[in-house]
C-alpha positions in Angstrom: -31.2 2.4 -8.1 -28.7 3.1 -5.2 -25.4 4.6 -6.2 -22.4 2.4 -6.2 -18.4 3.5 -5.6 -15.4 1.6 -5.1 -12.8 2.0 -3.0 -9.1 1.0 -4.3 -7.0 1.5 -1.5 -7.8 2.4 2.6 -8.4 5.8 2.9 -9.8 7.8 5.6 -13.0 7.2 7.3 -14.6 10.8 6.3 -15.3 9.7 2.4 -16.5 6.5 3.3 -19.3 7.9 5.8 -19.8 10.5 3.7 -20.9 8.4 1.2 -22.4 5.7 3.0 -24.5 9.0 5.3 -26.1 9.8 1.3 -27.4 6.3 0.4 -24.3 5.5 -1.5 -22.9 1.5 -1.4 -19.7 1.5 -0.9 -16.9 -1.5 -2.0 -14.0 -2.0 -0.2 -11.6 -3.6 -2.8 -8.8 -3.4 -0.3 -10.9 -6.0 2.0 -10.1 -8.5 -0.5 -14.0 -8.7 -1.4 -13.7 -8.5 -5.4 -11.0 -8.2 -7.7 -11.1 -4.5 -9.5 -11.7 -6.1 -13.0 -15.1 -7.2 -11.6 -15.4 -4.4 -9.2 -15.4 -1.8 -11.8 -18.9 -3.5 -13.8 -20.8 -2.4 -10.8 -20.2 0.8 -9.9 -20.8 4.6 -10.9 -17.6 6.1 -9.3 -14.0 5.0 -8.3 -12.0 6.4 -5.6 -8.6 5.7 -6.2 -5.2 6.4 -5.0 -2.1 3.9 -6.7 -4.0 1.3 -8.5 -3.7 2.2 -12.1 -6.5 3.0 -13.7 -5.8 2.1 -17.6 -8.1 1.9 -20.5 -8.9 -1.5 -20.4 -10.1 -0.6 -17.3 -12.0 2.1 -18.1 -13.8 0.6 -20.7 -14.9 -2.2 -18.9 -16.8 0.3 -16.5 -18.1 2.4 -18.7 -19.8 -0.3 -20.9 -21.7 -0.9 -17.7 -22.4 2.5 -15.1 -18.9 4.2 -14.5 -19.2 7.8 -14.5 -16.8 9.2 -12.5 -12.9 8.6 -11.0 -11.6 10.5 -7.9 -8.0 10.8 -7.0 -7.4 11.1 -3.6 -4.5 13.0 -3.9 -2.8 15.4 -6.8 -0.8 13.2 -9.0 -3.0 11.9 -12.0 -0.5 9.5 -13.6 -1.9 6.5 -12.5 -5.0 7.0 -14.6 -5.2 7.2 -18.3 -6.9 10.8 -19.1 -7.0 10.3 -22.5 -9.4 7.3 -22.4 -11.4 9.1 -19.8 -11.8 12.1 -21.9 -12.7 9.6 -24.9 -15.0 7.7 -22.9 -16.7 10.6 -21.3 -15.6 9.4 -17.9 -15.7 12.5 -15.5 -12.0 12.7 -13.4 -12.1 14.7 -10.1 -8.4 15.3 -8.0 -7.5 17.1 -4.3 -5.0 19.5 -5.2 -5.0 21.7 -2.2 -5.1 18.7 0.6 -1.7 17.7 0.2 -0.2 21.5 -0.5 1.3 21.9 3.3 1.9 18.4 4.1 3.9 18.1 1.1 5.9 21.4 1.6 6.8 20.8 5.0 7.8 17.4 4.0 10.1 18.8 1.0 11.7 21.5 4.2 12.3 18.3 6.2 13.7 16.3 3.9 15.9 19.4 2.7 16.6 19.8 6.8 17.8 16.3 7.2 20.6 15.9 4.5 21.6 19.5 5.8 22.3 18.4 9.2 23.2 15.2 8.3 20.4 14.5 11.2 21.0 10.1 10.1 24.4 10.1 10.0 25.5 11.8 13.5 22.5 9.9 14.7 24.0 6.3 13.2 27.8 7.9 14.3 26.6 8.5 18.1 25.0 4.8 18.5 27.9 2.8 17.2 30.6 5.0 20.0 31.4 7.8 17.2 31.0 10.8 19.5 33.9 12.5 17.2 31.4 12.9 14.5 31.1 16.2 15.4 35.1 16.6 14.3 35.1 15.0 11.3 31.7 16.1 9.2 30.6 19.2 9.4 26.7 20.5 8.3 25.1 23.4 6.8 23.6 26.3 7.4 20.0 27.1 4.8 20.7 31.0 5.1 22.2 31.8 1.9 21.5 28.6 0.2 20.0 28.3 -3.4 17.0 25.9 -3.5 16.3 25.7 -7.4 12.4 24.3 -7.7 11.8 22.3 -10.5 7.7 23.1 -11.2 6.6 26.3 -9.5 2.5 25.0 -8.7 0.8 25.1 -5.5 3.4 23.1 -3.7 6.2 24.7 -5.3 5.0 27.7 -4.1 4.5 26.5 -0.5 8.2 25.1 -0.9 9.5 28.6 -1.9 7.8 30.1 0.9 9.1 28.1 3.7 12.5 28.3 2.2 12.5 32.3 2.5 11.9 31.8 6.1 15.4 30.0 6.3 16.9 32.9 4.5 17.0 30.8 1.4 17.5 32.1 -2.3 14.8 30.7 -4.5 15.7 29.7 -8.8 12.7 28.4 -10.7 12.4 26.4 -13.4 8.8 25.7 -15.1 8.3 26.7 -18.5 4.1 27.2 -17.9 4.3 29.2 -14.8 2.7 32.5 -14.1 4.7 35.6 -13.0 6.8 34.7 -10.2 8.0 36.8 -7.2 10.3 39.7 -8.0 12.7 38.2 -5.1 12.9 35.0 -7.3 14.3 34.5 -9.9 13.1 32.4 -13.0 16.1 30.1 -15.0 16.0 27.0 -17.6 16.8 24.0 -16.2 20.6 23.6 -16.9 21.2 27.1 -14.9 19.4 25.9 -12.0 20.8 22.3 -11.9 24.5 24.1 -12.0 23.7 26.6 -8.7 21.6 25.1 -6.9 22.5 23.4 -3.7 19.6 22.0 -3.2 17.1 21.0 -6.0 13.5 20.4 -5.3 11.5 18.5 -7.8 7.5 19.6 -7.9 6.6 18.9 -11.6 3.9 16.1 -12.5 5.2 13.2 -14.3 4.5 13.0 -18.1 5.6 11.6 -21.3 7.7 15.4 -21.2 8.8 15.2 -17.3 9.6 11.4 -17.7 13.2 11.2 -16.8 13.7 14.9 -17.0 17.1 14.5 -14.8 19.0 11.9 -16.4 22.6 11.5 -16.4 23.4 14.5 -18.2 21.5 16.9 -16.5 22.1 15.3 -13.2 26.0 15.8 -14.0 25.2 19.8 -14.0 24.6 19.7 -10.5 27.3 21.1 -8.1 29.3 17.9 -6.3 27.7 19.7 -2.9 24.4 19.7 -3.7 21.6 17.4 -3.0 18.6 16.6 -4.8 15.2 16.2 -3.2 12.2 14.4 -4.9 8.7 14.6 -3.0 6.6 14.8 -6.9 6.8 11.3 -9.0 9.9 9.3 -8.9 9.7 8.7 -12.7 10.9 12.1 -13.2 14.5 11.1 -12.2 16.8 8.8 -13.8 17.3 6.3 -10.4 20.0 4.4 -12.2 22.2 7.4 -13.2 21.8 9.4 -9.8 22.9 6.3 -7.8 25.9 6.4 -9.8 26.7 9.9 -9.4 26.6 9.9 -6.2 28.5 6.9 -5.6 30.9 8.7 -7.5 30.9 11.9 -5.7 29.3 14.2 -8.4 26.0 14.6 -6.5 26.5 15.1 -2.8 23.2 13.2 -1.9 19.4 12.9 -2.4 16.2 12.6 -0.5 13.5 10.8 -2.4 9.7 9.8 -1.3 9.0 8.9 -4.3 10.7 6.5 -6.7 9.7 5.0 -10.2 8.7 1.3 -9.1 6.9 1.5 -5.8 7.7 -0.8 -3.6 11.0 -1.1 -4.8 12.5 -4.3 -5.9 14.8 -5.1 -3.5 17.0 -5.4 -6.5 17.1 -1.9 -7.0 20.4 0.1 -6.7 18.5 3.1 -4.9 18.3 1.0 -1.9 21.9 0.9 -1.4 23.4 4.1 -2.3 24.9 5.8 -0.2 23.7 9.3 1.1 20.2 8.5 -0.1 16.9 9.1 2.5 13.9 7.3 1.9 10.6 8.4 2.6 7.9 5.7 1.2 5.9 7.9 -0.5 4.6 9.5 2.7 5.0 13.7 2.2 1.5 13.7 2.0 0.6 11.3 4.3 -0.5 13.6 7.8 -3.5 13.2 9.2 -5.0 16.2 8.2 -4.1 15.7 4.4 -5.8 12.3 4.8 -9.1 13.2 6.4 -9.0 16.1 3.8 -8.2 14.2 0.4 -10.6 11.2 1.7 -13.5 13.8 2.7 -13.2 16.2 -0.5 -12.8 12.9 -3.0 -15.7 11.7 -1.6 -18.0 15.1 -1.9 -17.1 15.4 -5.6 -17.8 11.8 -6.2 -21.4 12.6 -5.1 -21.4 16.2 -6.7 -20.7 14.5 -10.2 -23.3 11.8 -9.3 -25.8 14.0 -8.6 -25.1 16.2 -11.9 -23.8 19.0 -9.8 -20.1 20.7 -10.3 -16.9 19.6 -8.6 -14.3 22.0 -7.3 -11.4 20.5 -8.7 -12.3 18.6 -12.5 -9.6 17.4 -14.9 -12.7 15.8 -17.0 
């Protein structure tokens, strides 16, 4: 019997020939063919990148062939471990795909509310040439970036940031030895110098709104807060509010908690907020990477053979 694997969401073309080049069947969910609670009876692996994977779901599939779940990408919080772990459900992730997109993203992002890049660009198109009088921008040399979650993007971060002459705080209680030039804080030290805070923690029931309102009102009224890691790690409601209020100078945010937003959603019109869609690790190279690499461990585990990168 030929291996089956379903596709959630369009990825790359380099997992799905991959598979398809070693005898594997491959459903398209996102071509509208099936709908995933059918999907899932049929097949041996899942490929997924949003769609939540919950236990309903897995149990469906693994009373019938599933065997393995890949996430294209690093963030697991879209599928439920625990029932995988119960049900004996291999999971398989890309950690190291997104590490540079991401990184350079998080720079960018820090970059544009620096230069206030929008704004002088929105100024200079409605006749404001005297922009340049009346809002100054900032220099990064000398700067404290404080990283929330010091893994292999928050490491990239930190790295790019000492190339701007940037001072580097870090906050993550399971973190190995960091570099002697940075310098390791809790959480309310780094929120209160930090003038710009980088979030690069995974979301769980302990990260879940780790920056509410109170720990958002540590920050410095200068500083901005930049969120490329899960948007349920920040309290949306209370940072719009701050900053409307002038406590937080601003934020950058390609990720929030429901994506798409509701068009309901405060975020949307706050002032001094950038969004990015959830695209930091979006570059072509990441893509063809996370597709490619999802794909190989799909097969690995299939084959009874060991993946690089196993939560399960």
């Amino acid at each position: 019997m030929r291996f089956k694997v379903l596709i959630t969401e369009k990825i790359h073309e380099s997992g799905i020939n991959l598979l398809r080049e070693n005898d594997v069947d491959v459903i398209l969910l996102y071509e509208g063919r099936s709908k995933i609670e059918e999907a899932i009876k049929e097949v041996d692996g899942v490929i997924v990148r949003v769609t939540r994977l919950g236990r309903e779901l897995l149990e469906t599939g693994k009373k019938h062939r599933l065997k393995v779940i890949a996430k294209h990408g690093i963030g697991v919080d879209n599928i439920d471990l625990e029932a995988a772990r119960d049900l004996g459900i291999r999971v398989v992730y890309v950690p190291e795909a997104v590490v540079n997109a991401v990184a350079e993203h998080t720079i960018g992002l820090i970059l544009l509310m620096a230069k206030r890049f929008m704004e002088y660009d929105r100024a200079v198109r409605s006749g404001n040439w005297e922009i340049k009088y009346e809002k100054e921008n900032l220099e990064l040399k000398g700067k404290v970036l404080g990283i929330i979650g010091f893994g292999r993007i928050g490491k990239a971060v930190a790295s790019l940031a000492r190339c701007f002459g940037m001072r580097i705080l870090v906050y993550d209680p399971y973190a190995e030895a960091i570099e002697p030039s940075m310098k390791r804080v809790s959480l309310e030290e780094l929120l209160e110098n930090s003038d710009f805070v980088s979030i690069h923690c995974p979301l769980t029931r302990e990260t879940y709104h780790l920056l509410g309102e109170e720990e958002l009102k540590r920050m410095k009224k200068t500083a901005y807060l930049i969120n490329t890691a899960r948007g349920g790690i920040v309290d949306e409601e209370a940072l719009c509010k701050l900053i409307r209020v002038g406590k937080i100078a601003g934020a950058a945010l390609d990720t929030i908690e429901e994506e798409p937003p509701n068009p309901r959603n405060p975020i949307l019109s706050c002032p001094n907020v950038v969004l990015t869609a959830h695209t930091a690790g979006s570059t072509s190279q990441a893509l063809k990477t996370m597709s490619f690499l999802a794909a190989k461990q799909i097969l690995q585990v299939l084959r009874g053979e060991k993946p690089k990168y196993a939560l399960i």
